[in-house]
N, C-alpha and C positions, 0 to 999 in steps of 0.2 A: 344341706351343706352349711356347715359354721362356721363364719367369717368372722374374724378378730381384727380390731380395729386399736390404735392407738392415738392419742396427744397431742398433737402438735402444735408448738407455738404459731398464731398465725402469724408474727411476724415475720418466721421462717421465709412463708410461701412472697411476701415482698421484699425480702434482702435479695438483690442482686448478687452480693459477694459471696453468697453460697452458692456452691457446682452444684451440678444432678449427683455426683456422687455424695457433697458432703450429705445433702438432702434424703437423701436413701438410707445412709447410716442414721441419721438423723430418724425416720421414721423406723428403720428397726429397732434403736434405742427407745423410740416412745412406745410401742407396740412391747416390748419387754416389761419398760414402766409398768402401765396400765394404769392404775390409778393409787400404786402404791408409792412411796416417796421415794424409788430409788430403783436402779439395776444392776446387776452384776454379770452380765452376758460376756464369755470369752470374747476374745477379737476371733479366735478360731471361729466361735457359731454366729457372729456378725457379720465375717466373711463368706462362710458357705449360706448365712442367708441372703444377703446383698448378690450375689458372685462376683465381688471381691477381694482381691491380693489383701492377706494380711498387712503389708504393707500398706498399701490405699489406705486399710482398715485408719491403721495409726496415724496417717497424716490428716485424713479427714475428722479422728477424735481431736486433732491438735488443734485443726481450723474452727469444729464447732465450742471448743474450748476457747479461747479464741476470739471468739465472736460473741459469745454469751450464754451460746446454749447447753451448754454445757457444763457440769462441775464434778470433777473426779477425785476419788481419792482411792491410794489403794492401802489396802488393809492387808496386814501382815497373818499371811496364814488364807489369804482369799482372793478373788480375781478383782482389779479394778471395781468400785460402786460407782455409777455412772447416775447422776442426778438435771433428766431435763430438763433445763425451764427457759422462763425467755431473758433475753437482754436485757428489759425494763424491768427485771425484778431481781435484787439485791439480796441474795440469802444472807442471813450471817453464818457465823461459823456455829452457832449455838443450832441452828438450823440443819448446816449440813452434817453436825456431829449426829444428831437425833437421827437421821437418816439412815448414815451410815453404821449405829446402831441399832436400826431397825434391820438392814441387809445381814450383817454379824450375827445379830437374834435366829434371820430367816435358814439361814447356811448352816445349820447344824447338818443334814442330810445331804446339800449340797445342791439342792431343789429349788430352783425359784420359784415362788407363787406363780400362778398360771396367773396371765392377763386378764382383766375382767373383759367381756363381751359388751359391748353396748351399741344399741341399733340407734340411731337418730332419724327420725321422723325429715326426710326431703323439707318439708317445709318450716323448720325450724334451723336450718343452714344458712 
């Protein structure tokens, strides 16, 4: 069985001010990532991944935006790029453009990179 694993800020897991929902989207988002700079996952497949209401969908990208963990842009011609990270770290815009030129590069087929797998060793947690 292959288990796919994503990202997540651990400041995530001690912000109070995020719901169990926003936290869901939040980990579909990073499990999308993987370990490349950026995602472009419909709200459609965030929803039937989560089982969440498109709607939910959008309010929770607004809250994790919002908050920090989040930075969107959307590209003309492609679905929102969706770029992880945490609140303690300041992209700039030179940052999020590479990014979002990296998603642009990826999209020609319309295919995301697969997630990378990575197992972590219990005692290195």
């Amino acid at each position: 069985m292959l288990i796919r694993f994503g990202r997540i800020p651990l400041s995530a897991a001690r912000d109070d001010a995020l719901s169990a929902t926003d936290f869901r989207v939040l980990v579909a988002l990073s499990y999308h990532q993987g370990t490349n700079p950026c995602c472009w996952p419909s709200q459609r497949t965030l929803a039937r991944e989560t089982g969440l209401s498109a709607p939910t969908i959008r309010r929770a990208l607004r809250r994790l935006e919002a908050r920090g963990y989040l930075v969107t842009r959307h590209v003309r011609g492609l679905s929102n790029v969706y770029i992880v990270t945490d609140p303690a770290i300041v992209l700039t815009e030179e940052q999020i453009t590479i990014a979002v030129s990296y998603a642009a590069s990826h999209r020609q087929g319309r295919r995301q990179p697969q997630p990378v797998t990575v197992a972590v060793h219990p005692e290195l947690l």
